[in-house]
C-alpha positions as a Markdown table, in Angstrom:
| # | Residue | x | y | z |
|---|---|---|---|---|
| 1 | Unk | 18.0 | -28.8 | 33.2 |
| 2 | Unk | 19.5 | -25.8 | 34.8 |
| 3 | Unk | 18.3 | -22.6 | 33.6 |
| 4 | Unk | 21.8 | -21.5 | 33.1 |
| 5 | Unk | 21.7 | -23.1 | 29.3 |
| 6 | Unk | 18.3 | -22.3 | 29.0 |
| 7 | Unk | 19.4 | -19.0 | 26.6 |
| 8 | Unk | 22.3 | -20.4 | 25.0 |
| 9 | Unk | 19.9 | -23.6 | 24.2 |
| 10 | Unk | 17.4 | -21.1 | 22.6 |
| 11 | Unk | 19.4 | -18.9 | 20.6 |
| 12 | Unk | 20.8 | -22.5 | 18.9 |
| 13 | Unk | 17.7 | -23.5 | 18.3 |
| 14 | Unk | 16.8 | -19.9 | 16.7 |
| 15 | Unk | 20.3 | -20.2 | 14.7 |
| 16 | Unk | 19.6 | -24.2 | 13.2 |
| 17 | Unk | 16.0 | -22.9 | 12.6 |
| 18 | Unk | 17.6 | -20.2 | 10.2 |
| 19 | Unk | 20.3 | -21.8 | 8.8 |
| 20 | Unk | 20.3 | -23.0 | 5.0 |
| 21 | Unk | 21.0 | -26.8 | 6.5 |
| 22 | Unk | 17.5 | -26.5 | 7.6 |
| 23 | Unk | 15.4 | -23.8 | 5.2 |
| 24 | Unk | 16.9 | -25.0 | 1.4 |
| 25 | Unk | 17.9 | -28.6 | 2.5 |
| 26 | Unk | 14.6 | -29.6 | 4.5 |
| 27 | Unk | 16.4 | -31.3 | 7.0 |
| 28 | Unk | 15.1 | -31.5 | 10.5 |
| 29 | Unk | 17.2 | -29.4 | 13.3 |
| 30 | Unk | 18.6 | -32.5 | 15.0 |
| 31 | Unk | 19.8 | -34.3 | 11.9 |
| 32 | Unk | 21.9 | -30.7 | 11.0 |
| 33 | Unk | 23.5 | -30.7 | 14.9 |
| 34 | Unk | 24.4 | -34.5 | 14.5 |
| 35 | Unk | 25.5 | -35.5 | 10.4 |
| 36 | Unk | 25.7 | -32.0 | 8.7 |
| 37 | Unk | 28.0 | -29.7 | 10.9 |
| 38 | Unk | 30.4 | -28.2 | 8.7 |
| 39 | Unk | 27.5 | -27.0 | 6.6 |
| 40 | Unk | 26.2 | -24.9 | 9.6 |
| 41 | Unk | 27.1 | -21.2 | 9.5 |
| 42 | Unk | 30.0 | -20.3 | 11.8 |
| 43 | Unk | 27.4 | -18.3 | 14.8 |
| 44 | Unk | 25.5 | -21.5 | 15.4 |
| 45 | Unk | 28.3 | -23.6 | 15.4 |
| 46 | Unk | 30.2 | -21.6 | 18.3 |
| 47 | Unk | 26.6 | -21.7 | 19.6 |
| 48 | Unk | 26.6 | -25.1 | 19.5 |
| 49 | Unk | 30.2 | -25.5 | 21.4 |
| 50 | Unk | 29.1 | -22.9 | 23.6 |
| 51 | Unk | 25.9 | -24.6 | 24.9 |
| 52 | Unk | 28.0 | -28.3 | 24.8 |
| 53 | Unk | 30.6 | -26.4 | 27.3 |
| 54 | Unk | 27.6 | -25.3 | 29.1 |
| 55 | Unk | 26.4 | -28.3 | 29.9 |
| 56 | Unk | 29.8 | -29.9 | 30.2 |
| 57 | Unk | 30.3 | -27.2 | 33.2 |
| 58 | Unk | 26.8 | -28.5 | 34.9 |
| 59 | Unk | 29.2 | -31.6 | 35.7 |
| 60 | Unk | 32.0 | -30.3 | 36.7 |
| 61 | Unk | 31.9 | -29.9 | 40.8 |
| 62 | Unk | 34.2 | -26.5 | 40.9 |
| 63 | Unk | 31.8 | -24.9 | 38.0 |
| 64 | Unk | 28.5 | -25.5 | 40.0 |
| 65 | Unk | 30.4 | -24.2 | 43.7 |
| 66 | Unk | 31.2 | -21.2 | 41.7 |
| 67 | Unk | 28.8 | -20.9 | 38.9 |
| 68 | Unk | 28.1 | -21.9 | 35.1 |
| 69 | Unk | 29.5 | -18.6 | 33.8 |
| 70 | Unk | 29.2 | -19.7 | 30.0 |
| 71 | Unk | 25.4 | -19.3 | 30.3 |
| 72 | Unk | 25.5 | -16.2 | 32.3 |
| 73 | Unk | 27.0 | -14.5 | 29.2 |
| 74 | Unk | 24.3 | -16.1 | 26.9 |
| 75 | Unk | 21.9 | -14.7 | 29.8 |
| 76 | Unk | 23.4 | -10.9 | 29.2 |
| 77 | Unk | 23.7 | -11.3 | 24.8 |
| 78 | Unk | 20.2 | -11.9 | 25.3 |
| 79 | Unk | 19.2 | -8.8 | 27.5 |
| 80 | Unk | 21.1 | -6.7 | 24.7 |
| 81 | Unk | 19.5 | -8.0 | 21.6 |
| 82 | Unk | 16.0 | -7.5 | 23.7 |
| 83 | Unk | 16.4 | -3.5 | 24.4 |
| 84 | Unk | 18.4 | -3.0 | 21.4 |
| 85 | Unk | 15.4 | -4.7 | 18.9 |
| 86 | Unk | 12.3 | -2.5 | 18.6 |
| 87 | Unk | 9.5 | -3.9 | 19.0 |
């Protein structure tokens, strides 16, 4: 996969990892993204239409002559949290 989704697909990950579907319910990541969506909280579900449009875009012949832009923004978020965040 193009590294264009690579951040949006990580910071989904991070969400369903942290989300109540997952930590009080014991349900596994993949079953939450599939059967249990409208229990999500609202960030990981526009994460998750985000990184679907992402991919979508990888398809679509004008988006990869001119660029997957949703992951570019994913790509900059990311940048953001990482010098805002003390470590």
């Amino acid at each position: 996969m193009s590294s264009s989704c690579d951040a949006l697909l990580r910071a989904l990950k991070t969400c369903l990892l942290e989300s109540d579907c997952v930590q009080k319910h014991g349900r596994l990541p993949s079953d939450c993204l599939r059967h249990h969506t409208d229990e999500l909280p609202q960030p990981c579900q526009n994460l998750r239409k985000a990184a679907f449009e992402c991919k979508r875009n990888m398809l679509d012949m004008r988006k990869r002559f001119r660029g997957n832009t949703v992951g570019m923004d994913a790509e900059k978020l990311r940048r953001e949290r990482a010098t805002t965040t003390p470590s």
